[in-house]
C-alpha positions as CSV (number, residue, x, y, z in Angstrom):
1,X,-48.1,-5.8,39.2
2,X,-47.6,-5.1,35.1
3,X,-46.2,-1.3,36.1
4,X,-43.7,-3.6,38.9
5,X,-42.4,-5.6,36.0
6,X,-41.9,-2.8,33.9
7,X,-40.0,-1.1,36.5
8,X,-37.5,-3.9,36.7
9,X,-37.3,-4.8,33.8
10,X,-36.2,-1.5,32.8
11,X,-33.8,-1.5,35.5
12,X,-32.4,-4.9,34.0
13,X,-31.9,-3.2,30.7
14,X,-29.7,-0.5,32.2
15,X,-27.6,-2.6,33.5
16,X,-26.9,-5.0,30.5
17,X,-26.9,-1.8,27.7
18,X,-25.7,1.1,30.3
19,X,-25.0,3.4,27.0
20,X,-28.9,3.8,26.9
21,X,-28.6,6.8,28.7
22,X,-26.8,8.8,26.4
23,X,-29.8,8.6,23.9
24,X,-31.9,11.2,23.2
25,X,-34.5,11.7,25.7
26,X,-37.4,11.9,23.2
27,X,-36.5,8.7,21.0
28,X,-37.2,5.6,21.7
29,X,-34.6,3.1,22.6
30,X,-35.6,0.1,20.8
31,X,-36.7,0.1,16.7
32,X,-39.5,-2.6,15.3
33,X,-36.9,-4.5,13.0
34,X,-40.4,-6.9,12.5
35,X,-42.3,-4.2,10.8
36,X,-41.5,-5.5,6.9
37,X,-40.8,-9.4,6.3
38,X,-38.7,-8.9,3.4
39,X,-37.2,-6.1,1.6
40,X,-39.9,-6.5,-0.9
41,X,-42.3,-5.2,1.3
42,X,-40.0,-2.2,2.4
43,X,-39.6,-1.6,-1.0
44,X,-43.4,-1.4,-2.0
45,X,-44.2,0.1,0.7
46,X,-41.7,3.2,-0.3
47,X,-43.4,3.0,-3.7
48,X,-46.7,3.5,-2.5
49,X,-45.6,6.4,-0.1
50,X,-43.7,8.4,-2.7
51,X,-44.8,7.2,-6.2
52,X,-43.9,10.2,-8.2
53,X,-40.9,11.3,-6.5
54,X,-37.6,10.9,-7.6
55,X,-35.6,8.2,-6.3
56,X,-32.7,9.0,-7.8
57,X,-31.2,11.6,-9.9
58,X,-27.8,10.6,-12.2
59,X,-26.5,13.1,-14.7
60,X,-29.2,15.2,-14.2
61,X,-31.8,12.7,-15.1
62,X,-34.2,11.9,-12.4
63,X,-35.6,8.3,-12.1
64,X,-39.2,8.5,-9.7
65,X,-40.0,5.8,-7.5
66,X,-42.8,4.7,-10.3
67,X,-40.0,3.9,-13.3
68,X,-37.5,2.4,-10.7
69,X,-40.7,0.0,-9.6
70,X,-41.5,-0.8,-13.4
71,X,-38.0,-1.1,-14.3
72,X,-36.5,-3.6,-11.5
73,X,-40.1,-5.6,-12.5
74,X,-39.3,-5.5,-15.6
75,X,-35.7,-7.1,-14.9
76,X,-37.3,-9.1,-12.7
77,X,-39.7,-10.9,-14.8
78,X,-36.6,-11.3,-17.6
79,X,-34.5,-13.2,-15.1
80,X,-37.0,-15.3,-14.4
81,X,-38.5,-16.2,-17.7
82,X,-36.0,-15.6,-20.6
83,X,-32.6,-16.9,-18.3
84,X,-34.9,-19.2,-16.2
85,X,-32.8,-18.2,-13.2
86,X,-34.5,-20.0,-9.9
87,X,-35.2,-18.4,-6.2
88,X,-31.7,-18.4,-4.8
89,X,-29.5,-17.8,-7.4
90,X,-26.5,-15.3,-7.3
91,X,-26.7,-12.6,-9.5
92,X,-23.3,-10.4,-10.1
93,X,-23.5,-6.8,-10.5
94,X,-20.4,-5.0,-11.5
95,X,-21.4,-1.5,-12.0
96,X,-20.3,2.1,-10.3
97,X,-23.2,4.5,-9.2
98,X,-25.6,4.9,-12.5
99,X,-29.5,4.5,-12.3
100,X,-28.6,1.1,-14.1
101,X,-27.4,-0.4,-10.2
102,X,-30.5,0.4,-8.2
103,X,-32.6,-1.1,-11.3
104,X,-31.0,-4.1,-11.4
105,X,-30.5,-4.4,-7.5
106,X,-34.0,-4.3,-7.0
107,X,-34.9,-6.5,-10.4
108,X,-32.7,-9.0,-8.4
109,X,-34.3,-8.9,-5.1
110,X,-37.6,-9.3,-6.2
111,X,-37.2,-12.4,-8.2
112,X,-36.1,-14.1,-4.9
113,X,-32.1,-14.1,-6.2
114,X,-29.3,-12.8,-4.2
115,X,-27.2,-9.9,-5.2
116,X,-23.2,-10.3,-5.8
117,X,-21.6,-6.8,-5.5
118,X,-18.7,-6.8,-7.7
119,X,-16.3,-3.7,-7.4
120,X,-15.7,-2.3,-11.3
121,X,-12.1,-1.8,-10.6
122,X,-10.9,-5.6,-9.9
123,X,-8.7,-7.2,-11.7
124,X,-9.1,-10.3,-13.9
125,X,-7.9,-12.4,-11.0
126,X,-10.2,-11.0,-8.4
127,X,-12.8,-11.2,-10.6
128,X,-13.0,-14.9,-11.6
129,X,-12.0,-15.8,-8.0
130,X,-15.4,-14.0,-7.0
131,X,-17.5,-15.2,-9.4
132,X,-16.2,-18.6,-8.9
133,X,-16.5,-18.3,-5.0
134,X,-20.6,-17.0,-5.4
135,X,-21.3,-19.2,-8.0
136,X,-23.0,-16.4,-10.0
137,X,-24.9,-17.8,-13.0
138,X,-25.3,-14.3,-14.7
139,X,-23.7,-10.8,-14.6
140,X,-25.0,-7.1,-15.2
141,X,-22.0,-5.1,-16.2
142,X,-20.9,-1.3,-17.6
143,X,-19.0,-1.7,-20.9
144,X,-16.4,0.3,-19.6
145,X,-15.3,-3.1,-17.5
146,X,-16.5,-5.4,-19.9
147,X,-12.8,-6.6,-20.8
148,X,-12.2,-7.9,-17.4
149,X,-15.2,-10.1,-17.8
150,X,-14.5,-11.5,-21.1
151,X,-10.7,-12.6,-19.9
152,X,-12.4,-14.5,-17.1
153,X,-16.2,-15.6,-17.9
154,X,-15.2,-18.9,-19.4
155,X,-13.9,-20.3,-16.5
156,X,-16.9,-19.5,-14.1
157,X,-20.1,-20.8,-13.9
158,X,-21.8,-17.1,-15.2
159,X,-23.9,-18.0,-18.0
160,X,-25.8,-14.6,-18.7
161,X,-24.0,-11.4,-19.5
162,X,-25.9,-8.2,-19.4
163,X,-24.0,-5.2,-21.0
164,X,-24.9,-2.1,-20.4
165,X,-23.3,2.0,-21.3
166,X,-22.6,4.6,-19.0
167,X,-25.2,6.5,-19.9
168,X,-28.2,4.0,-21.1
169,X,-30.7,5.1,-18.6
170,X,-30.7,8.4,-19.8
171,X,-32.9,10.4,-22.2
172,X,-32.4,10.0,-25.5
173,X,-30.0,13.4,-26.4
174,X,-27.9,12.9,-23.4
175,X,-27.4,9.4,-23.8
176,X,-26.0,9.4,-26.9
177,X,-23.5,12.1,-26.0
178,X,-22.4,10.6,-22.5
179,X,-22.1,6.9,-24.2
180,X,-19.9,9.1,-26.8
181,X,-17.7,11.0,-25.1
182,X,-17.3,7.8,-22.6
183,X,-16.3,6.0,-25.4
184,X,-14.4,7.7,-28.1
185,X,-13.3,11.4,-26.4
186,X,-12.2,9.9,-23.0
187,X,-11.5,6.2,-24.4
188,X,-13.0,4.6,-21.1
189,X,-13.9,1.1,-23.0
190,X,-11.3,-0.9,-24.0
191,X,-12.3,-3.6,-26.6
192,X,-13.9,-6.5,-25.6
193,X,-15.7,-9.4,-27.2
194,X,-18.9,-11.2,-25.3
195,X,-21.0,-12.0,-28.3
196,X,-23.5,-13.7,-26.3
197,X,-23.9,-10.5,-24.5
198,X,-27.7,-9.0,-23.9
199,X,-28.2,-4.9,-24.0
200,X,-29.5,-3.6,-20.6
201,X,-31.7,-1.6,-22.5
202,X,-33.4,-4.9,-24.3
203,X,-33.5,-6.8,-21.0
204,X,-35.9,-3.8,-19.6
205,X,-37.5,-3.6,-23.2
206,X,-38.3,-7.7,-23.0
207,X,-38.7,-8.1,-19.7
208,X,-42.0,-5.7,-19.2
209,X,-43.8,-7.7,-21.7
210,X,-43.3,-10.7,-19.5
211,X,-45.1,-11.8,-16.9
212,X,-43.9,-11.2,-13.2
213,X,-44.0,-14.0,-10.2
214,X,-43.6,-12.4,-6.9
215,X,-41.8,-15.4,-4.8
216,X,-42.4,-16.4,-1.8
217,X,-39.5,-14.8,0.5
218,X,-38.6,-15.2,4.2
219,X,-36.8,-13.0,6.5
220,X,-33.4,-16.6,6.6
221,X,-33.1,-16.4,3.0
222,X,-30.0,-14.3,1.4
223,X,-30.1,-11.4,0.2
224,X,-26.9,-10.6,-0.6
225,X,-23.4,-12.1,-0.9
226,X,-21.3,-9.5,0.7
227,X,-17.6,-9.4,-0.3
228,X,-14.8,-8.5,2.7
229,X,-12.1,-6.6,0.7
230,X,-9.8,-9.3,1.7
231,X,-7.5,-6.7,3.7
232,X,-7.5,-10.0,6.7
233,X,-7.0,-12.6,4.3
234,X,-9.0,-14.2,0.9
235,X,-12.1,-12.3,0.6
236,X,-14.6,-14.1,2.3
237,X,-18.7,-13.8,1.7
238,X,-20.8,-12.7,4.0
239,X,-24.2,-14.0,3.8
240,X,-26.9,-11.2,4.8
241,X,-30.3,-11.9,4.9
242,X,-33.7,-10.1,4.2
243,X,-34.0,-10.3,7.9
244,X,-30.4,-8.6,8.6
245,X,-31.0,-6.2,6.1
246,X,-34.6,-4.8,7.3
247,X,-33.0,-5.0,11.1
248,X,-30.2,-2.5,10.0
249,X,-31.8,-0.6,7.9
250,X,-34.1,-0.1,11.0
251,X,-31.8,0.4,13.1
252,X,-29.8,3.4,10.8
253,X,-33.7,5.1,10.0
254,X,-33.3,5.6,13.7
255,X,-30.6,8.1,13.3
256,X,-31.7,9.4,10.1
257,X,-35.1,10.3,11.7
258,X,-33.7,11.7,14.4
259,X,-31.3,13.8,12.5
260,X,-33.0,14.7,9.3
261,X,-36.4,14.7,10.5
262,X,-39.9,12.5,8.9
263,X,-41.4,14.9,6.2
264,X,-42.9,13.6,3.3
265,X,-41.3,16.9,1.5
266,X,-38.9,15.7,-0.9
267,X,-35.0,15.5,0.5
268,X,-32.0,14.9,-1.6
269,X,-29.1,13.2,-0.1
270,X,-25.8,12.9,-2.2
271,X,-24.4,9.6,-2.9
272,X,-20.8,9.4,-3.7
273,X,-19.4,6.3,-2.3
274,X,-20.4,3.2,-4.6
275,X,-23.3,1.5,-3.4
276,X,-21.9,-1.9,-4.2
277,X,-19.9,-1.3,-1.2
278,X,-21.5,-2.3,2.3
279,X,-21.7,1.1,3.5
280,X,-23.2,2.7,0.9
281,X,-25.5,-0.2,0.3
282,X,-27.5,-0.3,3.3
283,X,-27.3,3.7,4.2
284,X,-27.9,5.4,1.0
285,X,-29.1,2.3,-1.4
286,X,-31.8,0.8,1.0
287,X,-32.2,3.4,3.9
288,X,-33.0,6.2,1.7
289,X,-35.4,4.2,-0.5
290,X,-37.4,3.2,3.3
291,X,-37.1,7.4,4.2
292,X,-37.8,8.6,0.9
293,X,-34.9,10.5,0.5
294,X,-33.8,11.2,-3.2
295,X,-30.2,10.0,-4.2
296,X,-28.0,12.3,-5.9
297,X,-25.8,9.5,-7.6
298,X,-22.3,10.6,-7.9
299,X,-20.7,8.2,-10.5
300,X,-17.3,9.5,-10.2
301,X,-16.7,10.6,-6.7
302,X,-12.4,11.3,-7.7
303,X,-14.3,14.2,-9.8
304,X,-14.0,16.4,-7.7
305,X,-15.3,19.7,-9.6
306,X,-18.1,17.4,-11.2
307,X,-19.1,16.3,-7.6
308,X,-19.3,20.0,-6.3
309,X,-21.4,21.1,-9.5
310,X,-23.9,18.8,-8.6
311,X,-23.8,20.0,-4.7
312,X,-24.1,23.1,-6.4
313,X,-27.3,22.4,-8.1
314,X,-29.0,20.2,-5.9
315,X,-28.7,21.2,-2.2
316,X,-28.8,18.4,-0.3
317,X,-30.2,17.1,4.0
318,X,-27.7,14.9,4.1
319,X,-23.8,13.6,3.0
320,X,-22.0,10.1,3.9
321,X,-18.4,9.7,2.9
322,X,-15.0,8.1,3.7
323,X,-12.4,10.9,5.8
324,X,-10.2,10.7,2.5
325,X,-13.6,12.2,0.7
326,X,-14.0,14.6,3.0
327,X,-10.5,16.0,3.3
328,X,-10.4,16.2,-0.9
329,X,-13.8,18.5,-0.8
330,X,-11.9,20.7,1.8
331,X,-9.0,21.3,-0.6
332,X,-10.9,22.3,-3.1
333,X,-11.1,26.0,-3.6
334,X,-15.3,25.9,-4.5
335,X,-16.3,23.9,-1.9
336,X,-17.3,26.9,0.5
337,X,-19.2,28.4,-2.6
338,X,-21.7,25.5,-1.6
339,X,-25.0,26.3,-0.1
340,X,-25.3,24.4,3.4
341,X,-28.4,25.6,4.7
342,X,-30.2,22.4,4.5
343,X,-27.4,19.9,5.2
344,X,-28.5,18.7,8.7
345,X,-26.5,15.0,8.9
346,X,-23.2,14.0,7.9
347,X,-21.6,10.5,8.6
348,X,-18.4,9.1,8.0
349,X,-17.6,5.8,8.0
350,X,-15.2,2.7,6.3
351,X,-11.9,4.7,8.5
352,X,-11.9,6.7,11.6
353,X,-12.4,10.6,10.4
354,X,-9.2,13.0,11.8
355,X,-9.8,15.5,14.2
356,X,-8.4,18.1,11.6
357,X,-10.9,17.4,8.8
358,X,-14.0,17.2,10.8
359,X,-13.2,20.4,12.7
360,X,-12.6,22.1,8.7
361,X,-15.7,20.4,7.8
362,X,-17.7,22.2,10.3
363,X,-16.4,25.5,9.9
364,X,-17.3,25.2,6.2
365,X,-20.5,23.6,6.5
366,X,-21.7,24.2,9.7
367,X,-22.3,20.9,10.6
368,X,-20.7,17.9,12.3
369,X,-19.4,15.0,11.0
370,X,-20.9,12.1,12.7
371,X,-18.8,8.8,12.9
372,X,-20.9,5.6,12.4
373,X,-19.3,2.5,13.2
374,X,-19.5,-1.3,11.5
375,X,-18.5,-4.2,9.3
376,X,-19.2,-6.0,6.1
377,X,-20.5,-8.9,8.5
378,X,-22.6,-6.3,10.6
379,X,-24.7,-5.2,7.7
380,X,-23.0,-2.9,8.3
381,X,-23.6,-0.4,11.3
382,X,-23.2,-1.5,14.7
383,X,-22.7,1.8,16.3
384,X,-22.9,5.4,16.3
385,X,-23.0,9.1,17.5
386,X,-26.6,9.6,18.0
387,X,-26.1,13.2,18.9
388,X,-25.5,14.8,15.8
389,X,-24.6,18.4,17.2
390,X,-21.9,17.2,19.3
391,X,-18.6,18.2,18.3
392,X,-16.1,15.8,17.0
393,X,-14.4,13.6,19.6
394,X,-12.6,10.8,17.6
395,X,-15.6,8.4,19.5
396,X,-17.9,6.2,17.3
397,X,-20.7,7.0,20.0
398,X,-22.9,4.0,21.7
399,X,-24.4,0.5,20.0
400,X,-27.6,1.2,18.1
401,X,-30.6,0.4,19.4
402,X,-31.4,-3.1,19.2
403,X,-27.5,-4.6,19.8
404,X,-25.9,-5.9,22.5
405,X,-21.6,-5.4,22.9
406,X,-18.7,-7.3,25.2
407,X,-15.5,-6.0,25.2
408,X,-13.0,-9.3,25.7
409,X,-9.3,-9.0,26.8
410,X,-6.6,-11.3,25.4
411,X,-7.2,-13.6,28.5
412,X,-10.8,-13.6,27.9
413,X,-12.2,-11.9,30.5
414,X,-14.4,-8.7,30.2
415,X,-12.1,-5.5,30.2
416,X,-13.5,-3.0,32.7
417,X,-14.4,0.6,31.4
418,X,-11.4,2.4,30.2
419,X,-9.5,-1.2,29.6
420,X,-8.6,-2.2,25.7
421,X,-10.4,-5.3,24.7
422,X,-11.9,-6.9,20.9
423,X,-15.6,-5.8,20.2
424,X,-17.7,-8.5,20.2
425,X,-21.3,-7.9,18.8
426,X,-25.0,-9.6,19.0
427,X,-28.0,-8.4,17.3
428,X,-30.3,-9.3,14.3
429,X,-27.8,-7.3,12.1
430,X,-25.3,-10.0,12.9
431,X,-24.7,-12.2,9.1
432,X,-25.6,-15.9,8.9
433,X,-22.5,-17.1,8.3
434,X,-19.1,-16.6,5.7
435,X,-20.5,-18.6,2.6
436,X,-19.5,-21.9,2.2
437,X,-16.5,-21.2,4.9
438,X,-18.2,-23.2,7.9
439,X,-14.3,-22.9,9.5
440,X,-14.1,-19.7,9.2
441,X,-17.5,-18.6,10.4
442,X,-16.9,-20.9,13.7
443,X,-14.0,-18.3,14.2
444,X,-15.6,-15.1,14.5
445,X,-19.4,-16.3,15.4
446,X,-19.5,-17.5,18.8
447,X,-23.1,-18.5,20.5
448,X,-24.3,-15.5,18.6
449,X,-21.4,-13.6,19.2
450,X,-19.4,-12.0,16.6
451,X,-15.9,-11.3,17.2
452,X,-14.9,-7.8,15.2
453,X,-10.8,-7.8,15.3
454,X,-11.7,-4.6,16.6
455,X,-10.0,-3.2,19.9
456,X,-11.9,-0.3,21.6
457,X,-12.2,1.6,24.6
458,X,-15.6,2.4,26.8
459,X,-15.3,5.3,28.5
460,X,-16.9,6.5,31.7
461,X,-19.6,8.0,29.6
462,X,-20.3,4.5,27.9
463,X,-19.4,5.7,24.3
464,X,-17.0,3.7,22.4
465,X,-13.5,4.4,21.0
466,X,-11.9,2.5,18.1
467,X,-8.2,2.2,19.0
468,X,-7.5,0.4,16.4
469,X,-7.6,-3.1,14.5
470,X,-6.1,-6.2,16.5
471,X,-3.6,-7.2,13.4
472,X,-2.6,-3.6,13.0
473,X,-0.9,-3.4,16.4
474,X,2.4,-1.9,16.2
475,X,4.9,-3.7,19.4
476,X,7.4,-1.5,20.0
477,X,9.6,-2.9,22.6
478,X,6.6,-4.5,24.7
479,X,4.4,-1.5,23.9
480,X,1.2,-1.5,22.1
481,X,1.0,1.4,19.4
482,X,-2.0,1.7,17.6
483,X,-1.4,3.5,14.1
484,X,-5.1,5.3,14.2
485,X,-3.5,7.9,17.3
486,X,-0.2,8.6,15.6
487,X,-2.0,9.4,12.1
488,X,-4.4,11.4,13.7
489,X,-1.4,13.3,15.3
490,X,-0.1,13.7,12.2
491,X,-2.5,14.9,10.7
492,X,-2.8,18.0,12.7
493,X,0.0,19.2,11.2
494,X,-2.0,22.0,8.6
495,X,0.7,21.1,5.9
496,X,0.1,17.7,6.0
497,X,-2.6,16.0,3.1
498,X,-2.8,12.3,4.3
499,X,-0.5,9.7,6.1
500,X,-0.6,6.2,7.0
501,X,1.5,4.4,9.9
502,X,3.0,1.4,9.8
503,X,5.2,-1.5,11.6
504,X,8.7,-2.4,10.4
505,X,10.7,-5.4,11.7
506,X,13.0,-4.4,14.0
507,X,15.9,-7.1,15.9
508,X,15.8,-5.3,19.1
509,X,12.8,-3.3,19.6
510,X,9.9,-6.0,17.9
511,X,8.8,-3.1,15.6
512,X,9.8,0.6,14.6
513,X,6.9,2.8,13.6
514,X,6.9,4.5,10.1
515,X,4.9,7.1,8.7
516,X,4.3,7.4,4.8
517,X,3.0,11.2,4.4
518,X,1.5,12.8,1.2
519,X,2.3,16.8,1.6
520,X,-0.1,19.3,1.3
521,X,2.5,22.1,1.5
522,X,6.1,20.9,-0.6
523,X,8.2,22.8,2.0
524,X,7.2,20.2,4.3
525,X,10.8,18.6,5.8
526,X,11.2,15.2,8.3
527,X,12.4,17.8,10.8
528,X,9.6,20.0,11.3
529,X,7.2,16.7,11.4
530,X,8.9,14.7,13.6
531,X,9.4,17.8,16.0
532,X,5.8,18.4,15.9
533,X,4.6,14.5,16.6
534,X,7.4,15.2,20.0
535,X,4.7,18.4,21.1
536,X,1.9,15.4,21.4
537,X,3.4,11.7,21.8
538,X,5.4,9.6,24.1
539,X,8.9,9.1,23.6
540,X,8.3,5.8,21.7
541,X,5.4,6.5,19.8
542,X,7.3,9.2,17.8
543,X,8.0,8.1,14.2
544,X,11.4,6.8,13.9
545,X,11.1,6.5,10.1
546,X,9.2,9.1,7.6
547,X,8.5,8.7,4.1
548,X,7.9,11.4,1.5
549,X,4.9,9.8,-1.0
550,X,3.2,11.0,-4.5
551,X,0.0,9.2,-3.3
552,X,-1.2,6.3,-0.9
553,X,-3.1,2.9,-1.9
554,X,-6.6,2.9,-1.0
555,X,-9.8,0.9,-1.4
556,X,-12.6,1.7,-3.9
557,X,-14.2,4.1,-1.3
558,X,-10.6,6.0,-0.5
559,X,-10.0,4.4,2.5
560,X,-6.0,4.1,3.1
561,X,-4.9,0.7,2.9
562,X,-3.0,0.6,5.8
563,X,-1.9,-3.4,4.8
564,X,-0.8,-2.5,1.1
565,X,1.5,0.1,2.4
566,X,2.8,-2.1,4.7
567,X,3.7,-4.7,2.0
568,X,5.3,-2.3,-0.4
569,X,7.5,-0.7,2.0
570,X,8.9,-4.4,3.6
571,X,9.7,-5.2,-0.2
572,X,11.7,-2.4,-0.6
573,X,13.3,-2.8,2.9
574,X,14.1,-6.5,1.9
575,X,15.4,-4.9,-2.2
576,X,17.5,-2.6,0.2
577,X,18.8,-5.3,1.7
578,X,19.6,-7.5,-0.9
579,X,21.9,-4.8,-2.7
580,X,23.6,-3.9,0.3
581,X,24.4,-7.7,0.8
């Protein structure tokens, strides 16, 4: 009777998650998301297993799991005896990728606060409007940003500042010259004045002669307030949990122990995109702490030369990035001076990865770039490719194990396989809610439901195809255009270095479609690019308008900001117009 129920029941999974069958036949198809309560008990655990390993290596100085473990208890104990911060309280941290970050993330989690991830690079406005929106009572931040926080920290609720330099976590020698050079030969810190200001380095120094109180924390409470960027709207907070962060982070060890392997051997994985973004976080911040993986932290990823050095010194299993990333290693000259014998997973995420760089990539490295799929209110990932040798398809694979999908058409019904519809997503990855935006969390979470703004494809194969986001539509004369396919068209073209498509206003037509291009070779013309988008596009998906650029905007982790072109190029249209009238 027990092997009867089985049978069905397996039969009933089928049909609700049909994707199942493109997973590997010798992994499971569900993950324990149960198996730690709390982060704190993933991160012990990773302690225990690797104690004198390095977690993470920064300027070549290594940090082992040991000193991170003494270090974040140490920060720990001072939030919660010298500032008398309380379970529950929001914590800002406002730093790029230096050993300080995982120090402090971790001090923060294991008093029982919730972490704020502030990017460096706001501006005054952003910043108070985030620390005002989180109600952060104190703030860890790099001296090199420390002016934006003094212009704003008076009019927020942030009573702590913790200041720390560049280079504080390193030995004594080097840390002197880095916080030097930082300071007076490249002139990276502006003047600021925060008198009330505590040194990092006496917070750790205090802090491990104070006594520790592990709290009491269940898989509900937050974790983190996760920013949106605010490319829909006012950057909103998504509230993740212990229990959405130890779901996803079981869910992405899936792949990464399918791909890399489970060795206790020590691995090194770079880290170039900034952990305080949601990618990075939860793939190389808490996934490689639960595998063990060491960190290569890359603090300045635009380096370019710096970044291949240290790929150069420190082979490394495994490489996440942005397609921007990607494309700026290919066009540097050194990069195929790198030794790729042990790189076994790469993933891209934050923007759909062209055809044209992954196929580069793999002829350089000799391995694939695997798209991953997800969203600040995801944790992030929601899906992926889980076979790793496949070549490059444009796809973002199947759902990870443990999440269910819909696909809903603009009526509302289901769209059939091969129909365009909005991802809509359930699983324990899923966020509690936008904080303090009980309107705004009604609109996107729906009986457990979350509604992406993402239209995709399912294919015959069950695998998933971003076509792009629902406000990013382009309507030319009653015809959806989605700017993903003509940039990837684009991009084919080998003298072509990055382009973004856009809408503009058009009385007839709804929309014409304009491409802002960044050459890679100057003898590029608007001829030769729009006769090569006629070799692979309809008659009204072919640019009508094309733009020469220096450079385009993007995010902190390179991705293009499709929306900030938009804007800039309807203000000049609308300057045009003005002078002409």
């Amino acid at each position: 009777m027990k092997k009867i129920t089985q049978f069905f029941n397996k039969r009933k999974e089928e049909r609700n998650r049909p994707w199942l069958k493109n997973y590997p036949k010798n992994v499971s198809k569900e993950v324990d998301t149960h198996i730690y309560d709390n982060l704190l008990e993933m991160f012990d655990n990773a302690v225990k297993t690797h104690f004198d390993q390095a977690a993470y290596i920064n300027m070549g100085k290594a940090l082992t799991f040991r000193k991170l473990e003494e270090r974040s208890r140490a920060f720990a104990a001072y939030l919660q005896t010298e500032l008398n911060l309380q379970k529950g309280d929001r914590v800002a941290l406002m730093m790029p990728n230096i050993l300080q970050y995982p120090i402090a993330l971790w001090g923060v989690l294991r008093a029982g606060m919730v972490v704020v991830n502030v990017n460096p690079l706001y501006t005054p406005r952003e910043l108070e409007y985030q620390l005002k929106d989180s109600g952060a009572k104190a703030i860890v931040v790099v001296s090199n940003f420390a002016k934006t926080v003094e212009e704003v920290v008076f009019n927020t609720d942030v009573k702590h500042v913790i200041l720390t330099r560049m280079g504080d976590q390193l030995s004594f020698g080097k840390r002197t010259l880095v916080n030097f050079v930082v300071k007076y030969i490249k002139k990276l810190v502006p003047k600021y004045k925060l008198p009330h200001a505590v040194s990092f380095r006496e917070v750790l120094a205090v802090g491990k002669h104070r006594q520790y109180l592990r709290p009491q924390i269940e898989r509900q409470d937050l974790a983190f307030l996760q920013y949106t960027g605010g490319t829909t709207g006012v950057a909103k907070g998504a509230m993740l949990s212990h229990g959405n962060l130890i779901a996803n982070v079981q869910q992405a060890k899936w792949l990464g122990d399918f791909a890399i392997g489970k060795t206790n051997k020590e691995r090194i994985a770079s880290i170039a995109l900034p952990m305080y973004h949601v990618f990075a976080l939860t793939v190389n911040c808490l996934l490689f702490i639960e595998m063990g993986i060491t960190g290569l932290l890359i603090t300045n990823p635009r380096d370019i030369n710096a970044f291949i050095k240290d790929l150069k010194k420190y082979p490394v299993v495994a490489i996440t990035g942005v397609n921007t990333l990607f494309n700026a290693l290919l066009n540097n000259e050194n990069f195929k001076d790198i030794d790729f014998s042990q790189l076994s997973l790469t993933v891209g995420g934050g923007m759909a990865v062209q055809s044209a760089v992954a196929k580069r990539w793999f002829e350089i490295t000799g391995c694939h770039i695997t798209e991953g799929y997800g969203m600040t209110e995801c944790s992030p990932l929601i899906a992926a490719c889980v076979n790793t040798d496949d070549e490059h398809t444009g796809s973002i694979g199947v759902p990870i194990p443990n999440t269910d999908i819909k696909i809903i058409q603009e009526d509302g019904t289901e769209a059939k396989i091969g129909e365009a519809g909005e991802l809509w997503v359930k699983g324990e990855q899923v966020m509690c809610g936008y904080w303090q935006r009980p309107d705004e969390t009604d609109q996107v979470l729906k009986d457990g439901w979350l509604a992406t703004g993402d239209i995709v494809v399912m294919d015959k194969e069950h695998t998933l195809r971003i076509v792009d986001r629902k406000k990013e539509l382009i309507i030319v004369s009653g015809f959806n255009v989605y700017p993903s396919e003509i940039e990837d068209v684009v991009m084919l073209n080998p003298k072509v270095n990055e382009v973004v498509a856009i809408g503009i206003p058009h009385p007839v037509s709804g929309e014409q479609i304009k491409i802002c291009v960044v050459k890679k070779d100057p003898k590029l013309t608007e001829d030769q690019l729009r006769r090569h988008c006629r070799k692979h596009l309809t008659g009204y998906k072919i640019p009508k308008f094309i733009e020469f650029c220096d450079d385009l905007p993007k995010s902190n982790v390179g991705k293009i900001l499709r929306r900030v072109m938009k804007e800039q190029m309807l203000a000049k249209l609308n300057d045009n117009q003005k002078n002409i009238g």
